[in-house]
N, CA, C and O atoms as CSV, one atom per row, in Angstrom:
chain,resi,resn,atom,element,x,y,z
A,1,UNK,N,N,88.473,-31.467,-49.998
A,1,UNK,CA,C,89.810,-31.364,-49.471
A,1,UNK,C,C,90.504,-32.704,-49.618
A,1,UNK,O,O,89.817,-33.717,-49.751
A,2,UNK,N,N,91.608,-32.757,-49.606
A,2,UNK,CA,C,92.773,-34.022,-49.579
A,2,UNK,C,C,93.898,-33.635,-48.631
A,2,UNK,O,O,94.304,-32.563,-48.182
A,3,UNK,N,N,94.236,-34.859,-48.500
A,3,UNK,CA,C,96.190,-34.327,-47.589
A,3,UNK,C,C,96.588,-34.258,-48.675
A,3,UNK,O,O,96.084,-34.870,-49.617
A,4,UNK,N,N,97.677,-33.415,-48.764
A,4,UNK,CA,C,99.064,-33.484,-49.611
A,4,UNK,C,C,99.796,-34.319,-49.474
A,4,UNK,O,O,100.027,-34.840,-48.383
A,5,UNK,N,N,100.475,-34.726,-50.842
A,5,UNK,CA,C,101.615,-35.495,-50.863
A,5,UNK,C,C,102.823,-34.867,-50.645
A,5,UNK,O,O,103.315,-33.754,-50.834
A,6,UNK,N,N,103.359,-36.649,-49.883
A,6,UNK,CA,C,104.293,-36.479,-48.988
A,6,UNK,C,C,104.567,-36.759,-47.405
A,6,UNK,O,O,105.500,-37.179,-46.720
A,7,UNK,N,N,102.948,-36.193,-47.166
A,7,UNK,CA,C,103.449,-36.220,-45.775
A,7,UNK,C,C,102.305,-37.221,-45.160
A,7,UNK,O,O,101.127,-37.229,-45.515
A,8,UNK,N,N,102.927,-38.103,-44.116
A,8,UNK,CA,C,102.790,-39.389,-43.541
A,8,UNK,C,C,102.619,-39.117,-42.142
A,8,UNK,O,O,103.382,-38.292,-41.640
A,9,UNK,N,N,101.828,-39.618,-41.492
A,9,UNK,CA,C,101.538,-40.328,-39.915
A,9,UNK,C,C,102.703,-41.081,-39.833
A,9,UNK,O,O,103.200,-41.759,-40.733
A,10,UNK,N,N,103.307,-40.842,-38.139
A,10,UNK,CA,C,104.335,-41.819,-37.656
A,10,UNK,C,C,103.875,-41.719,-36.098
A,10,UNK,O,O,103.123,-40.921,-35.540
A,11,UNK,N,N,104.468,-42.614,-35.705
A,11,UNK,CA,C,104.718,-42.650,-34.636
A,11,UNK,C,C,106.177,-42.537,-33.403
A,11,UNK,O,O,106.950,-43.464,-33.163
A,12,UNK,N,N,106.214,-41.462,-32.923
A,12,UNK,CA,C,107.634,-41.557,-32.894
A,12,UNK,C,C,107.321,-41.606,-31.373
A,12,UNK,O,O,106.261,-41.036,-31.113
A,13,UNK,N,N,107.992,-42.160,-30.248
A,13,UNK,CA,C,108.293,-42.466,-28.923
A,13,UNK,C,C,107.080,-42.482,-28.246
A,13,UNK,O,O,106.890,-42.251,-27.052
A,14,UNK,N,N,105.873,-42.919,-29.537
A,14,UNK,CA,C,104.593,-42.902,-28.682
A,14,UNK,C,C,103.763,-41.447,-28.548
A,14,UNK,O,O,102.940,-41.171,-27.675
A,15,UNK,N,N,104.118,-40.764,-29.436
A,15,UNK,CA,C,103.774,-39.456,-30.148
A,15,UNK,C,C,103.321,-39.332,-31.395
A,15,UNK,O,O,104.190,-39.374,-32.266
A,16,UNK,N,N,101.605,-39.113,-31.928
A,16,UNK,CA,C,101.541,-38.801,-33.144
A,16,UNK,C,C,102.177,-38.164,-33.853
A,16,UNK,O,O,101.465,-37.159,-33.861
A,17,UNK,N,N,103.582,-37.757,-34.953
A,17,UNK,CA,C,103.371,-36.627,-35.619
A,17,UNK,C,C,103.354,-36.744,-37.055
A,17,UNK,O,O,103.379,-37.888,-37.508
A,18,UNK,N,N,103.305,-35.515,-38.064
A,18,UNK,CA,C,103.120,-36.005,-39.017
A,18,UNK,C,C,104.817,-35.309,-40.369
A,18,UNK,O,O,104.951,-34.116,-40.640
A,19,UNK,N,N,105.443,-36.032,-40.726
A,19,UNK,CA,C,106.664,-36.337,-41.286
A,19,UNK,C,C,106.325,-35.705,-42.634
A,19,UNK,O,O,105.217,-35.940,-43.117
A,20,UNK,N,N,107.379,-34.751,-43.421
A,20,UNK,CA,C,107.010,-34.811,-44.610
A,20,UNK,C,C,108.462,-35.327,-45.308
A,20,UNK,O,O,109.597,-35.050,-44.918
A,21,UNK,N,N,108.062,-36.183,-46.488
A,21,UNK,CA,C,108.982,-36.708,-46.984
A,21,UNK,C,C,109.059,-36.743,-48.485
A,21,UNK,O,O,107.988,-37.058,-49.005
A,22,UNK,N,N,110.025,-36.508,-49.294
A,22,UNK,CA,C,110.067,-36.227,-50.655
A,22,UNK,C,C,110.157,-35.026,-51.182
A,22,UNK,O,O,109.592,-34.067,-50.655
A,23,UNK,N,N,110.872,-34.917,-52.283
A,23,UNK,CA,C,111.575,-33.599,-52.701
A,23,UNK,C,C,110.247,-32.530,-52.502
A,23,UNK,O,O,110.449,-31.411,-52.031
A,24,UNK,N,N,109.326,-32.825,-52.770
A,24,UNK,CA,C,108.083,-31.342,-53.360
A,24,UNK,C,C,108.026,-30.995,-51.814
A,24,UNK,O,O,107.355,-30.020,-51.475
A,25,UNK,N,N,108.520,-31.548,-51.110
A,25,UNK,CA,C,108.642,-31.056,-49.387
A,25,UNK,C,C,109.935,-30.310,-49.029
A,25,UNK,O,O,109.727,-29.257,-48.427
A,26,UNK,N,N,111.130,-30.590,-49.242
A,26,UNK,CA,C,111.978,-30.178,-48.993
A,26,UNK,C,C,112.338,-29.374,-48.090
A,26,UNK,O,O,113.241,-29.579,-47.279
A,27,UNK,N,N,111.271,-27.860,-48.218
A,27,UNK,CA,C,111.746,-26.534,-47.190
A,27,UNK,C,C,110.651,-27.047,-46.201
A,27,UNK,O,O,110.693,-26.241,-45.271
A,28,UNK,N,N,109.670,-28.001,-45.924
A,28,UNK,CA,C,108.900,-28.298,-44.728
A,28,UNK,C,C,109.961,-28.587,-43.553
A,28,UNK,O,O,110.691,-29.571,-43.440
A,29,UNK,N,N,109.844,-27.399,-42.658
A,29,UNK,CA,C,110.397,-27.246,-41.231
A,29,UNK,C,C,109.513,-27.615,-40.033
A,29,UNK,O,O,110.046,-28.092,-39.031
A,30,UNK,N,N,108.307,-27.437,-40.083
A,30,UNK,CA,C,107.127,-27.912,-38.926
A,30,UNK,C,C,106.979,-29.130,-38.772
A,30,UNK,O,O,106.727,-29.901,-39.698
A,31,UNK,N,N,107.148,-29.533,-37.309
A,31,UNK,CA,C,106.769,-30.753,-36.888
A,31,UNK,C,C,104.935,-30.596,-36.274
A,31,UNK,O,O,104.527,-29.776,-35.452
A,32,UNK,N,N,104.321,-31.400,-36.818
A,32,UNK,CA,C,102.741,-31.656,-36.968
A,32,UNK,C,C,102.710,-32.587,-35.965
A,32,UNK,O,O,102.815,-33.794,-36.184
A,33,UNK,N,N,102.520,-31.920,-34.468
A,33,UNK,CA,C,101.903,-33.323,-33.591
A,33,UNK,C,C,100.402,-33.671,-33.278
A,33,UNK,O,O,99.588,-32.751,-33.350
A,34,UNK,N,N,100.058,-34.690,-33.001
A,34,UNK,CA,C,98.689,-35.063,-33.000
A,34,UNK,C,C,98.736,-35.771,-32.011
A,34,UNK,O,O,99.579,-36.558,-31.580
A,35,UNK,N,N,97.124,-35.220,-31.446
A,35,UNK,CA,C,96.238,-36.485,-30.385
A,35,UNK,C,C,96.007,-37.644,-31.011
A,35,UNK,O,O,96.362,-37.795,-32.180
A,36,UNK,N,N,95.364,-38.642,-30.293
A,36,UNK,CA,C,94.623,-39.638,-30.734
A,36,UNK,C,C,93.317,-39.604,-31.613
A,36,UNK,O,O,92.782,-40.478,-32.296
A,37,UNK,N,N,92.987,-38.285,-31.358
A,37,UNK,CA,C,91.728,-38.451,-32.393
A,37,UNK,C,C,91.762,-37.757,-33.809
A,37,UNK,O,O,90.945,-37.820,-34.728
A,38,UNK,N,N,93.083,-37.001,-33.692
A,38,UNK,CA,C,93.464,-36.329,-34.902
A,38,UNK,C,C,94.210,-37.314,-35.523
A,38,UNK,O,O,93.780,-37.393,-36.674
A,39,UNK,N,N,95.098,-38.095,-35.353
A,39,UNK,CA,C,96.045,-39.622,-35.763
A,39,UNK,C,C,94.737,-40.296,-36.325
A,39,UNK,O,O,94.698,-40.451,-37.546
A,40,UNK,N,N,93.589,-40.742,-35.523
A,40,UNK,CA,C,92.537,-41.656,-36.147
A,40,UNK,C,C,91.670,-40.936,-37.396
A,40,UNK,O,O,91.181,-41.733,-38.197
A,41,UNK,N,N,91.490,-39.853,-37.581
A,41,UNK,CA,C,91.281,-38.912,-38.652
A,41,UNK,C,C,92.018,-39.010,-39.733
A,41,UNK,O,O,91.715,-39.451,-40.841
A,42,UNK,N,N,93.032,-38.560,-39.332
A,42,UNK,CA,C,94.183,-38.756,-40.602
A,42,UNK,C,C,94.330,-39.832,-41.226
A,42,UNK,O,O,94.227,-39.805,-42.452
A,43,UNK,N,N,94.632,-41.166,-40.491
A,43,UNK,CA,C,95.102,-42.847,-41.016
A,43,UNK,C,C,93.472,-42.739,-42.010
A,43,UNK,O,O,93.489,-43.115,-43.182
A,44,UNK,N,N,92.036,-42.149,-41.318
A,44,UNK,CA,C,91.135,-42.549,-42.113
A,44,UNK,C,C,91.191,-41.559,-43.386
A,44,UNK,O,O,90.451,-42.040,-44.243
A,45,UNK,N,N,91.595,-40.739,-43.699
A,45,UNK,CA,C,91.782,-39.905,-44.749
A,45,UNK,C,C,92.848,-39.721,-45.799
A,45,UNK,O,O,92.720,-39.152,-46.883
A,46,UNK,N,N,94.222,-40.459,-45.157
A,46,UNK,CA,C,95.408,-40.023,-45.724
A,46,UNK,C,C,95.065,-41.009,-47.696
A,46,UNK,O,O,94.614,-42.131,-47.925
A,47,UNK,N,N,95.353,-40.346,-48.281
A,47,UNK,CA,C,95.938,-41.163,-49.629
A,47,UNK,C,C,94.525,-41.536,-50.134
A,47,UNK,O,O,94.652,-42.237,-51.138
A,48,UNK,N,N,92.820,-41.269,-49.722
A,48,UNK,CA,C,91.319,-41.584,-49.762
A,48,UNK,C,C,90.918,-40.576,-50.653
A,48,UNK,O,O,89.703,-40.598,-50.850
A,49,UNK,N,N,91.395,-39.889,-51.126
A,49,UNK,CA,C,91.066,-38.842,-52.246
A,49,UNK,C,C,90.234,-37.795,-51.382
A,49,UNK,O,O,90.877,-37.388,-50.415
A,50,UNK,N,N,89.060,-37.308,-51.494
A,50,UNK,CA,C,88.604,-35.805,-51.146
A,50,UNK,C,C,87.991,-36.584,-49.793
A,50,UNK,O,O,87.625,-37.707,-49.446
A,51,UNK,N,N,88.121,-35.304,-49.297
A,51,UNK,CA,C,86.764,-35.381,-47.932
A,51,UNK,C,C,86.650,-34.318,-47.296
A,51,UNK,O,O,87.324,-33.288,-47.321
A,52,UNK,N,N,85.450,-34.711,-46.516
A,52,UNK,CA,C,84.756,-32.824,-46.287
A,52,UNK,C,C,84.384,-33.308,-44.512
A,52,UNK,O,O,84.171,-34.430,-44.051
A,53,UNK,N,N,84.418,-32.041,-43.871
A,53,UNK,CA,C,84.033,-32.072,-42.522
A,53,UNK,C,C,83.612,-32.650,-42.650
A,53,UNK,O,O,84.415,-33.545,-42.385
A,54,UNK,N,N,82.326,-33.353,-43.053
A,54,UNK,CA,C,81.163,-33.920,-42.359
A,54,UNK,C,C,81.125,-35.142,-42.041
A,54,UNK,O,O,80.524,-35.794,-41.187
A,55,UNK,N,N,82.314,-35.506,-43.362
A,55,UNK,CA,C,83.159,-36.960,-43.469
A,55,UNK,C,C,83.571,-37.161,-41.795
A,55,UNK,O,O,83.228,-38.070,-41.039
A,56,UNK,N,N,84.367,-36.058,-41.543
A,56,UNK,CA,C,85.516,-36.198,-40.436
A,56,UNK,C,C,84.384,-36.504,-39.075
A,56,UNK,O,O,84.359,-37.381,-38.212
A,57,UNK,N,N,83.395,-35.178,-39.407
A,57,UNK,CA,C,82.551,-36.098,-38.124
A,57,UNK,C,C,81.223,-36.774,-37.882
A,57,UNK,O,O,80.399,-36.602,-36.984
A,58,UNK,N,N,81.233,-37.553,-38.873
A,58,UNK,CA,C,81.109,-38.831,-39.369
A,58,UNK,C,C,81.956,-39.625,-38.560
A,58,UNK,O,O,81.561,-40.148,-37.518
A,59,UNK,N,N,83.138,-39.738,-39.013
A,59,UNK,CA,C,83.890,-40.713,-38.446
A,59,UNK,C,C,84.399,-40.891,-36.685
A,59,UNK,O,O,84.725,-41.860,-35.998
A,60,UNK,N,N,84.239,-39.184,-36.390
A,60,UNK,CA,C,84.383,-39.093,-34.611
A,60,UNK,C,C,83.170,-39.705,-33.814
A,60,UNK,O,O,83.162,-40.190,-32.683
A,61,UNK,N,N,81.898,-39.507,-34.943
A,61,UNK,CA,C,80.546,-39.901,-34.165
A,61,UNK,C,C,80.800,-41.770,-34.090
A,61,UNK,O,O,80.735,-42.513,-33.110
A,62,UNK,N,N,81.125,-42.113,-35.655
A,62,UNK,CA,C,81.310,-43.466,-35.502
A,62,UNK,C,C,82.205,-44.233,-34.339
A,62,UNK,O,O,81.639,-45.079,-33.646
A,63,UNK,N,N,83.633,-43.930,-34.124
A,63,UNK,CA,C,84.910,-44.055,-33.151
A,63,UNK,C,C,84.597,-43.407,-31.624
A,63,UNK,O,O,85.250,-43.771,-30.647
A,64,UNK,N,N,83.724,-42.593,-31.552
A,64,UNK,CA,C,83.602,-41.773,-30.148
A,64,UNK,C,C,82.411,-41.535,-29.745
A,64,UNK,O,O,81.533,-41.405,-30.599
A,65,UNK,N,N,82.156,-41.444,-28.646
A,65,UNK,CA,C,81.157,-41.029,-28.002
A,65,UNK,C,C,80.566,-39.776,-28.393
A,65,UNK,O,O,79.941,-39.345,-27.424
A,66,UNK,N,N,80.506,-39.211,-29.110
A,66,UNK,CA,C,80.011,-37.822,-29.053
A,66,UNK,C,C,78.948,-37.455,-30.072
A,66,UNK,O,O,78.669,-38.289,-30.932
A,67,UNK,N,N,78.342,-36.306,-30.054
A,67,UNK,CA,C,76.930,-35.920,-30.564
A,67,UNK,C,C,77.626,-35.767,-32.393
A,67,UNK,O,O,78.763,-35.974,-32.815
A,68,UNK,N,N,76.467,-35.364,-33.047
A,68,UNK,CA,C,76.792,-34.979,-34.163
A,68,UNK,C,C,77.585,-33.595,-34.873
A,68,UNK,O,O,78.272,-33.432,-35.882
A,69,UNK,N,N,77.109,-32.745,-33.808
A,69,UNK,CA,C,77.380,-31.115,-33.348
A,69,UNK,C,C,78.734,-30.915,-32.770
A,69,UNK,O,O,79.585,-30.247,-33.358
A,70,UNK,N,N,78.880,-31.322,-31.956
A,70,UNK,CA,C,80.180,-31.509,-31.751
A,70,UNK,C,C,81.863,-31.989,-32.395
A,70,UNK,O,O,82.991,-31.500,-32.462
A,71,UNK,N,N,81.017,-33.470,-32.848
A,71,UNK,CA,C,82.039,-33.766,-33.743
A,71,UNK,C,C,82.321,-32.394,-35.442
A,71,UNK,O,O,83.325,-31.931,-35.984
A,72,UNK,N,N,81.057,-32.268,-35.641
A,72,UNK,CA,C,81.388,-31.516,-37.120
A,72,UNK,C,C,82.737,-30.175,-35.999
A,72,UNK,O,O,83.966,-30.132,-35.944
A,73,UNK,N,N,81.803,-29.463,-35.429
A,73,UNK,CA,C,82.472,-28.063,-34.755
A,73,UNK,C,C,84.163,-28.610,-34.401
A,73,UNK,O,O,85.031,-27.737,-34.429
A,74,UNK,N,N,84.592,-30.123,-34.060
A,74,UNK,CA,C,85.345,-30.153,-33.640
A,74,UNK,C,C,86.357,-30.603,-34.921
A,74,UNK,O,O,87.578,-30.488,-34.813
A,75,UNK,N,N,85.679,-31.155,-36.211
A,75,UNK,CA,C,86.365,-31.857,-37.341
A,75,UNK,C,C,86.841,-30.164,-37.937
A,75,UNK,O,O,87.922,-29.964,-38.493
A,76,UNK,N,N,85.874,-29.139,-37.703
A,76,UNK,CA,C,86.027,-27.984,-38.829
A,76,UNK,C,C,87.377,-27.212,-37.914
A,76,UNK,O,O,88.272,-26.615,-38.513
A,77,UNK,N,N,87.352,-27.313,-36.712
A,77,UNK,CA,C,88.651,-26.660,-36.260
A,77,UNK,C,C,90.088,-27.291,-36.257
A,77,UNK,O,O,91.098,-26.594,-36.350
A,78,UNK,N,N,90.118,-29.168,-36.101
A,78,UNK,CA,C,90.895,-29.239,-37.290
A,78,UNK,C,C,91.356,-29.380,-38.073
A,78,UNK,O,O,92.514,-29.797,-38.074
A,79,UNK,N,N,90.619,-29.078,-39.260
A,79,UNK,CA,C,90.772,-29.015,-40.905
A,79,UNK,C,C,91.106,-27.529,-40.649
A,79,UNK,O,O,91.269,-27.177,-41.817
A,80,UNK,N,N,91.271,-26.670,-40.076
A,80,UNK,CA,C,91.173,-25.218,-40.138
A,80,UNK,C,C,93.032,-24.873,-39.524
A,80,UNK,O,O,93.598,-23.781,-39.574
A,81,UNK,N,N,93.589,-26.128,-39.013
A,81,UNK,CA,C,94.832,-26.192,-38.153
A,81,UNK,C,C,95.678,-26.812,-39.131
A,81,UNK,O,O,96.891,-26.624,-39.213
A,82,UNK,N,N,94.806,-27.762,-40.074
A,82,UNK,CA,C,95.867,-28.753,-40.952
A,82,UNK,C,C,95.905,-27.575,-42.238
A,82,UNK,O,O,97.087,-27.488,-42.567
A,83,UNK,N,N,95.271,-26.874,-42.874
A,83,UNK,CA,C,94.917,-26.099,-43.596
A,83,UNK,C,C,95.911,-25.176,-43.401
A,83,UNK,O,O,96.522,-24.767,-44.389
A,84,UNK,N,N,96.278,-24.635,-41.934
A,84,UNK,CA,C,96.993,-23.192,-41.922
A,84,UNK,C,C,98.316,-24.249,-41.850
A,84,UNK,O,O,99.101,-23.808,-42.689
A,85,UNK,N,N,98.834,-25.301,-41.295
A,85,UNK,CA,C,99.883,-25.927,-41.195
A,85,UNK,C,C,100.160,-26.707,-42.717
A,85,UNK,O,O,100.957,-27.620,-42.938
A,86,UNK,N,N,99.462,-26.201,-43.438
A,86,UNK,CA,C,99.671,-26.873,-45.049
A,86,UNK,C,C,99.949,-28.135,-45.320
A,86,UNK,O,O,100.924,-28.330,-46.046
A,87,UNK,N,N,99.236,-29.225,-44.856
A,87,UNK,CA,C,99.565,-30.363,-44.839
A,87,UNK,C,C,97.946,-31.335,-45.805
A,87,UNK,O,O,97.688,-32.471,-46.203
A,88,UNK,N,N,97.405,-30.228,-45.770
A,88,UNK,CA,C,95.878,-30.743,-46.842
A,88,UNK,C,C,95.684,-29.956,-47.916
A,88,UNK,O,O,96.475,-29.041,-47.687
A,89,UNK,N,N,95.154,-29.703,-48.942
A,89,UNK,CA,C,94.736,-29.420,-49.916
A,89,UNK,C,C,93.072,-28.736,-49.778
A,89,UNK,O,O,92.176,-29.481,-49.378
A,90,UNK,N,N,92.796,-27.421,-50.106
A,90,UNK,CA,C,91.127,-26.974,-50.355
A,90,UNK,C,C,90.905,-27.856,-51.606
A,90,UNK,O,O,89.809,-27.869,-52.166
């Protein structure tokens, strides 16, 4: 998987969301907000070429407290949110 181009992490009033910008975006109407641990996911993935769950929790186990099991179950639900919100690439 990859993000698509275009669309960028911001920060707006202290709110993750995620912006799409540039013509191949154009009809993008959804605003993409994010927690803190979905923002720290993304900054580690955006523009990094492919990556796969395991990557993602990989990186929650590294940044967070949590088991290995958890993080994957929690990376695959959302890659499964960015996926239906079209903002990544299979």
């Amino acid at each position: 998987m990859k993000t698509k181009k275009g669309f960028h992490l911001r920060n707006v009033c202290g709110e993750y969301v995620i912006v799409a910008e540039g013509i191949e975006n154009i009809d993008f109407s959804k605003i993409i907000n994010m927690n803190e641990s979905a923002a720290f996911l993304w900054k580690k993935i955006d523009g990094s070429g492919d990556f796969t769950i395991d990557d993602l929790g990989a990186y929650l186990c590294e940044e967070y407290d949590v088991d290995e099991a958890t993080a994957k179950a929690d990376a695959a639900k959302l890659v499964q949110q960015w996926i239906d919100a079209e903002i990544i690439e299979e």
